[in-house]
N, C-alpha and C positions, 0 to 999 in steps of 0.2 A: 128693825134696822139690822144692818153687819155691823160686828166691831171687826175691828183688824187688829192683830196684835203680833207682836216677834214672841219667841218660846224662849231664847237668851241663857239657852244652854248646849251641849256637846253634842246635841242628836237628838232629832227627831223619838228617836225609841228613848230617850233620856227625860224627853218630854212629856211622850203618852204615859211612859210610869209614874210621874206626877200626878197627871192630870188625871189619872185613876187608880192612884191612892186615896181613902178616903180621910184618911189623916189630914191629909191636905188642904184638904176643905176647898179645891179649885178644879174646874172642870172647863170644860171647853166642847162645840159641835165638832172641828174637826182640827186636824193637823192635817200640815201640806206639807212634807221632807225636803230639805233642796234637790233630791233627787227627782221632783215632781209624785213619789207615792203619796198618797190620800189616805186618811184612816179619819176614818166616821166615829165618833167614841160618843154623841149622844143623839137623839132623834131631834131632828130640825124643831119638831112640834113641843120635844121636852123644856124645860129651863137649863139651862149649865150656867155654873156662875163663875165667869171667865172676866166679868165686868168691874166687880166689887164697887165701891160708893162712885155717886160721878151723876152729872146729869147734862141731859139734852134735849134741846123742846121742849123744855120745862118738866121732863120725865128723870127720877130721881130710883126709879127701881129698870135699870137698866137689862140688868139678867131677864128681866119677866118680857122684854119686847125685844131682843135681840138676838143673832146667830152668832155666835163667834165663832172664827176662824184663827189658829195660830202657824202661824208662817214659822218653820224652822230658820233661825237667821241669830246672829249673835249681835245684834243693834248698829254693828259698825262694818259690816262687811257688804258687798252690793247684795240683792239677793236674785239666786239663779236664773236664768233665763225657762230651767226644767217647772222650776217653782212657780213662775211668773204665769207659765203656760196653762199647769195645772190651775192655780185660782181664778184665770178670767176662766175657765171650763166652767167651774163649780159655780163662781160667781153670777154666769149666764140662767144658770138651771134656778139658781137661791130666786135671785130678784124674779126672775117669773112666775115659779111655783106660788111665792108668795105675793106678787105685785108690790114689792118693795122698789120706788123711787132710786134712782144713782144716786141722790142728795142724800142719803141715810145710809149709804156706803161711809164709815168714819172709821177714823183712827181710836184706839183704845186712850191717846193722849188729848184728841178731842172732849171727851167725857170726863176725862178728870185731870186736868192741867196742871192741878199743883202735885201728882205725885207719879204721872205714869208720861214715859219716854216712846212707849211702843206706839205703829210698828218703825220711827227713825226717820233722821231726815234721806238716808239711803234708799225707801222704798218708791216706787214711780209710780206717783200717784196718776202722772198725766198721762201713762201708756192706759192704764184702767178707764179714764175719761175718753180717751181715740175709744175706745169699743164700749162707750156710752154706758159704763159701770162706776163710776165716779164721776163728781166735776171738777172742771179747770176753770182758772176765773181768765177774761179777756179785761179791757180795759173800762174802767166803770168812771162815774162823777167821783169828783172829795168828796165824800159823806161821813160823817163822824164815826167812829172806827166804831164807837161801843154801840152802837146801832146797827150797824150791819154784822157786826159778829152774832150779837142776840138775837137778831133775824134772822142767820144762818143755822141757829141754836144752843151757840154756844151758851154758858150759865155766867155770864159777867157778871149778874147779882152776885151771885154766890161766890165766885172765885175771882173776879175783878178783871179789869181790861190786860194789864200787861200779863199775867199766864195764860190768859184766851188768844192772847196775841201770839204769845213766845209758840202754844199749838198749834195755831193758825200756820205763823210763816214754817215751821217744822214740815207742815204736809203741802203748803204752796209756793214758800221760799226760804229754803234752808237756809240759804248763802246771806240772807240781810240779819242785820243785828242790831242794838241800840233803840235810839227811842223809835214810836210810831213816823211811819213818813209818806209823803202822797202815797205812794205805791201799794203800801198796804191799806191804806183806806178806799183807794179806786180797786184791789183786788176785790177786799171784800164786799164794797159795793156794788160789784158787777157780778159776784154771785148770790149776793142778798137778793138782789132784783131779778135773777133767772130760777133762784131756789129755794127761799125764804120757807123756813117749813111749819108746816102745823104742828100744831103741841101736840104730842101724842098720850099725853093724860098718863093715867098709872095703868098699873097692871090689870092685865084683864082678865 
């Protein structure tokens, strides 16, 4: 899979020095600067562990099956149009090189709901889904909410319906709030039913 994540610091260069510090114990495949530069800092094929705990599709060692990407972005501001440009580039070359599905394009707050914000309800997830790099939910049945999150892969066992929820609407509707409502049980029934994913097991 891709995770997505914001960097939520001053710069880009503010970030790769983190990210390879080994102090740090946090790494990441690449950074994307709002200026649109690109810096590759581990081999697609390597591990980086950009992920830390979390799980999805019932996959609990995230680092070992995933790319990460960090978006230079401070969580609350829009992010660039230069930036935006740059990730469906790289995003295009990732999912083919490795025949990674759009449905495994996620959010770093997809995988671990109760303690990560990244990449914000500011990032556009549905310009990524136009160029067939993410998905967008259309209008689906009621179907009980913890059903279709768990099918899209979210871990409700493990973290429970309302923070699967609160990352759900985060990446497909920022603007709603409070408890579950038609909308988001027809959102995520309409992508359970177009993208419901296989469990990708552990690490290989």
């Amino acid at each position: 899979m891709v995770v997505l994540h914001y960097t939520a610091m001053q710069s880009a260069e503010d970030a790769i020095c983190t990210l390879c510090d080994p102090e740090k114990e946090v790494s990441a495949h690449y950074v994307i600067g709002r200026d649109g530069a690109m810096t590759q800092l581990v081999d697609e094929a390597a591990r980086a562990w950009h992920a830390g705990s979390g799980r999805w599709a019932e996959c609990d060692d995230i680092n070992s099956r995933s790319i990460g990407i960090e978006l230079d972005n401070d969580g609350f501001s829009p992010f660039s149009a230069t930036l935006m440009d740059a990730l469906e580039d790289l995003l295009g070359g990732i999912l083919a090189r490795w025949e990674i599905p759009a449905h495994h394009v996620i959010a770093h707050s997809d995988l671990a709901p109760l303690r990560k914000f990244d990449p914000g309800g500011r990032f556009d997830w549905r310009r990524l889904a136009v160029q067939d790099l993410s998905v967008w939910p259309t209008w689906g049945e009621d179907l009980p909410l913890a059903e279709s999150l768990t099918a899209l892969g979210y871990g409700v066992a493990e973290f429970g319906v309302e923070p699967c929820l609160n990352a759900f609407r985060q990446r497909f509707a920022p603007w709603r709030d409070g408890a579950e409502c038609l909308a988001d049980r027809r959102d995520a029934a309409s992508l359970a039913a177009q993208f419901a994913v296989d469990p990708l097991g552990g690490a290989s």
